[in-house]
Phi, psi and omega in degrees: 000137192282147187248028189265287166338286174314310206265345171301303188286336170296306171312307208281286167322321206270305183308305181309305176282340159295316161325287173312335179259336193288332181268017177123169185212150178120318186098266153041125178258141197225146189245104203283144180269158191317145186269147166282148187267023168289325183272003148288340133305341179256304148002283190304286195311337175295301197314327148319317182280327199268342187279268209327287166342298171284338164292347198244325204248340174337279214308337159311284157262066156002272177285349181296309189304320178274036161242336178295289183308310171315299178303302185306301208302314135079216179284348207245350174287296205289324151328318201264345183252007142122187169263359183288007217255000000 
């Protein structure tokens, strides 16, 4: 069994809650200053490496991958359009 799959959703989940936790803790809703844009550029380009990384690895899972791909672009939509969105 391939460990490609397990470490994509491991990456996908760690990225998720690092988000999640940088915006506050507490349930509390919290209002993050503005990201600088290296680190929107550096965003960008993990969400770049984790879409490729599954796109390179399809043939292990398939459906897996296009659920994977499906999720970033997303998350990476709702991310690049603001909180307003």
């Amino acid at each position: 069994m391939s460990l490609l799959p397990v470490l994509v959703i491991a990456l996908i989940v760690a990225a998720f809650w690092a988000g999640r936790m940088s915006a506050g803790a507490g349930g509390a809703p919290a209002v993050a200053p503005p990201a600088a844009p290296r680190e929107l550029a550096e965003r960008d380009a993990f969400i770049e490496q984790l879409r490729e990384l599954a796109w390179q690895h399809r043939d292990v899972s398939p459906e897996l991958s296009t659920i994977i791909i499906d999720e970033i672009t997303t998350h990476h939509r709702r991310l690049s359009s603001g909180p307003d969105a």
